[in-house]
C-alpha positions as CSV (number, residue, x, y, z in Angstrom):
1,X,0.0,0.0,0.0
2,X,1.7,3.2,-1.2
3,X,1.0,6.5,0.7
4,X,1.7,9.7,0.9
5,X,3.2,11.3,4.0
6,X,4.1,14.6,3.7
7,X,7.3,15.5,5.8
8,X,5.5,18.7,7.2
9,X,6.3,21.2,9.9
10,X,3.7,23.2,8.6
11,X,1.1,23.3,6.5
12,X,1.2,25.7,3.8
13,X,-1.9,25.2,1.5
14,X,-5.1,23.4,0.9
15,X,-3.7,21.0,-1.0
16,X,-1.4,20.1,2.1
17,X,-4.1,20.2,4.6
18,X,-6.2,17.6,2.2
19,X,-2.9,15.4,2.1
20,X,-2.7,15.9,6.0
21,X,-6.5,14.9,6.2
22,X,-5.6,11.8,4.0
23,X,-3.4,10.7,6.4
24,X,-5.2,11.0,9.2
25,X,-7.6,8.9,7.8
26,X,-5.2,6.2,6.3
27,X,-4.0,5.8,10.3
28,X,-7.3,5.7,11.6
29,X,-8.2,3.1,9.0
30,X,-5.1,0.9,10.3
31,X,-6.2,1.3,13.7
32,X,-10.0,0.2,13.3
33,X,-8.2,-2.7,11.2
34,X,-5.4,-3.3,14.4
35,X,-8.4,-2.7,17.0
36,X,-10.7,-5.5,15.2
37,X,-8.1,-8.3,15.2
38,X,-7.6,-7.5,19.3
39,X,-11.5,-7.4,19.6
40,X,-11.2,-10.6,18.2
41,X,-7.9,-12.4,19.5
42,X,-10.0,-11.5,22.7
43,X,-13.0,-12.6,22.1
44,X,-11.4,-15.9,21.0
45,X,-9.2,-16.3,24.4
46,X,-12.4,-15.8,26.1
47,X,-14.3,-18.4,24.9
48,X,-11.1,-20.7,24.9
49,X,-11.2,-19.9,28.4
50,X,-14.5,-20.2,29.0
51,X,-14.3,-24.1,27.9
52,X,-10.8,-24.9,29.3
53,X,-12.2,-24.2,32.7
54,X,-15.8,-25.2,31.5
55,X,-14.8,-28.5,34.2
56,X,-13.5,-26.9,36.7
57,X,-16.0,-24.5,37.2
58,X,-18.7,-27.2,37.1
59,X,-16.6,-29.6,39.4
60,X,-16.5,-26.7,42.3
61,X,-20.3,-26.5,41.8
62,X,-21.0,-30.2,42.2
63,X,-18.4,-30.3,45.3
64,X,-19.5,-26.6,47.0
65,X,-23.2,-28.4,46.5
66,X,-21.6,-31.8,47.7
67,X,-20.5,-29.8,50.9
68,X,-23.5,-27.8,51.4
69,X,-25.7,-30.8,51.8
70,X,-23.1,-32.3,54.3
71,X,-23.6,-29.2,56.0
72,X,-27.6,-29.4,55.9
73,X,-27.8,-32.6,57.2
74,X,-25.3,-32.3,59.9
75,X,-26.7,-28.3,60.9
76,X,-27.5,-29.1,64.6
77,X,-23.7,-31.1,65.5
78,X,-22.2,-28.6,63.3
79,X,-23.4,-25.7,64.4
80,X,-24.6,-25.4,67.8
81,X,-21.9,-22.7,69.1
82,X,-20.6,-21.3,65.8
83,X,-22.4,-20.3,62.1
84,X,-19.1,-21.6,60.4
85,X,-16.6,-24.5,60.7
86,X,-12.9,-23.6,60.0
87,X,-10.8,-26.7,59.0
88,X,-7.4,-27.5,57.5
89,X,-8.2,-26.4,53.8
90,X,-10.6,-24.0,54.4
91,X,-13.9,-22.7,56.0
92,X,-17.6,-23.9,55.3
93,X,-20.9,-22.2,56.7
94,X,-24.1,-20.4,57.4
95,X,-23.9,-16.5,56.7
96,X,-27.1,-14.8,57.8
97,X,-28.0,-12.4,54.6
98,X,-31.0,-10.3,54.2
99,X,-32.9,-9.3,50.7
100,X,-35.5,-7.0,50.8
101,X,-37.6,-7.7,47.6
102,X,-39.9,-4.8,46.4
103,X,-42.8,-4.9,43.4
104,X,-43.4,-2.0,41.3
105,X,-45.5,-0.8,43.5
106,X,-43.7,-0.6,46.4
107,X,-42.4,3.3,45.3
108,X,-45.9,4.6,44.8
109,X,-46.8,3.0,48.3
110,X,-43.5,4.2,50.0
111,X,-44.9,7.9,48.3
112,X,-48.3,7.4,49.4
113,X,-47.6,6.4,53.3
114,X,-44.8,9.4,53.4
115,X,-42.3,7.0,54.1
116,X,-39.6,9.1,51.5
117,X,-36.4,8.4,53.3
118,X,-36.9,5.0,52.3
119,X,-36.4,6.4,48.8
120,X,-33.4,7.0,47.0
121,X,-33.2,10.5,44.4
122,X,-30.1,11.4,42.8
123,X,-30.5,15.3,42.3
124,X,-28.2,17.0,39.5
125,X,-28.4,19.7,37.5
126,X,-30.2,19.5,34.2
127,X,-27.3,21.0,32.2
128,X,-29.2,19.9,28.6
129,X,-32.1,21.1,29.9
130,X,-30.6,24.4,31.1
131,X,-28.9,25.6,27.8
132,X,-33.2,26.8,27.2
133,X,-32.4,28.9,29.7
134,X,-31.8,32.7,29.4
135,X,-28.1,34.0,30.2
136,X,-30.0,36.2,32.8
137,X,-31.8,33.2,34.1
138,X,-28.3,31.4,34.2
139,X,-26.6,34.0,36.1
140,X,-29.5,33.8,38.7
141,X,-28.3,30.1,39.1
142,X,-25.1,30.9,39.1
143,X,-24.7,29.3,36.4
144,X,-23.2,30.2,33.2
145,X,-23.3,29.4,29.4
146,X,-20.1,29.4,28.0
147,X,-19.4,29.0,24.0
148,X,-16.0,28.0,22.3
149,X,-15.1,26.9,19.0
150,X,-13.5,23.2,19.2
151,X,-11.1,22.2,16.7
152,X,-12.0,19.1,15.1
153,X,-10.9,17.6,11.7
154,X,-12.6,14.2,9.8
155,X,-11.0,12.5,7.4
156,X,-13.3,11.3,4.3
157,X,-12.8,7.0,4.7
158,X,-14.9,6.7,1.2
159,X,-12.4,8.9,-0.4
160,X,-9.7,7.4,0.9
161,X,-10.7,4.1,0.4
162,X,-10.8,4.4,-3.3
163,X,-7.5,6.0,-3.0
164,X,-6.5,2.9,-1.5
165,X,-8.1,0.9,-4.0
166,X,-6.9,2.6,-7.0
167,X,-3.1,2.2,-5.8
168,X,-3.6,-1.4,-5.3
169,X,-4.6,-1.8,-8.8
């Protein structure tokens, strides 16, 4: 693949900004192509991984639910004093957990018998819903509405694309 790259310390013209903008976008086209073959290699080692320890994982789940039954059936011997027995290799147990299941009603009720600090808000600012906002209105706020011009640039990947292809033919 032949390209341009134009030794520049400056750019002088149009025509130098376009081969600038050329090359912008022949890197970022290598770099989508570099990026996809780590999504991949990834996504690959993954699901190697996934089935090497496929085994393994179902082994400890056979042998934690193994355990757990040895622990059911022996509850009363095993845990009179203590909620957990600690042996040689490790420690087995009861831990006492609590879930608090809700419906979808549940908020409207919560609302309804005034019981809001049971309810969690997360109050921001609206900033998208601000810019509507007068600059008086802003400045009430102490707020404040502040416009810049960002640089960008965007190289065309059609055009350079059938740059690409024409070289290569």
């Amino acid at each position: 693949m032949a390209r341009i790259k134009p030794q520049l310390t400056k750019i002088n013209n149009l025509d130098e900004a376009d081969l600038v903008l050329k090359e912008i976008g022949i890197a970022e086209r290598e770099l989508e192509a570099i990026d996809a073959q780590a999504h991949k290699k990834i996504a690959d080692i993954k699901e190697n991984t996934a089935k090497k320890g496929e085994g393994l994982r179902s082994r400890i789940t056979e042998l934690a639910s193994l355990l757990g039954s040895y622990a059911e059936y022996n509850k009363g011997e095993l845990f009179r004093e203590k909620k957990s027995v600690e042996l040689t290799f490790g420690i087995f147990g009861y831990r006492k957990s609590t879930v608090i299941s809700v419906k979808k009603a549940t908020l409207e009720l919560l609302k309804k018998l005034n019981l809001n600090q049971y309810i969690r808000i997360k109050e921001e600012p609206d900033k998208e819903k601000m810019s509507e906002l007068s600059d008086e209105a802003l400045c009430s706020v102490e707020a404040v509405r502040k416009i810049k011009d960002d640089f960008f640039c965007e190289a065309n990947k059609e055009e350079i694309n059938k740059e690409l292809l024409k070289s290569q033919v």
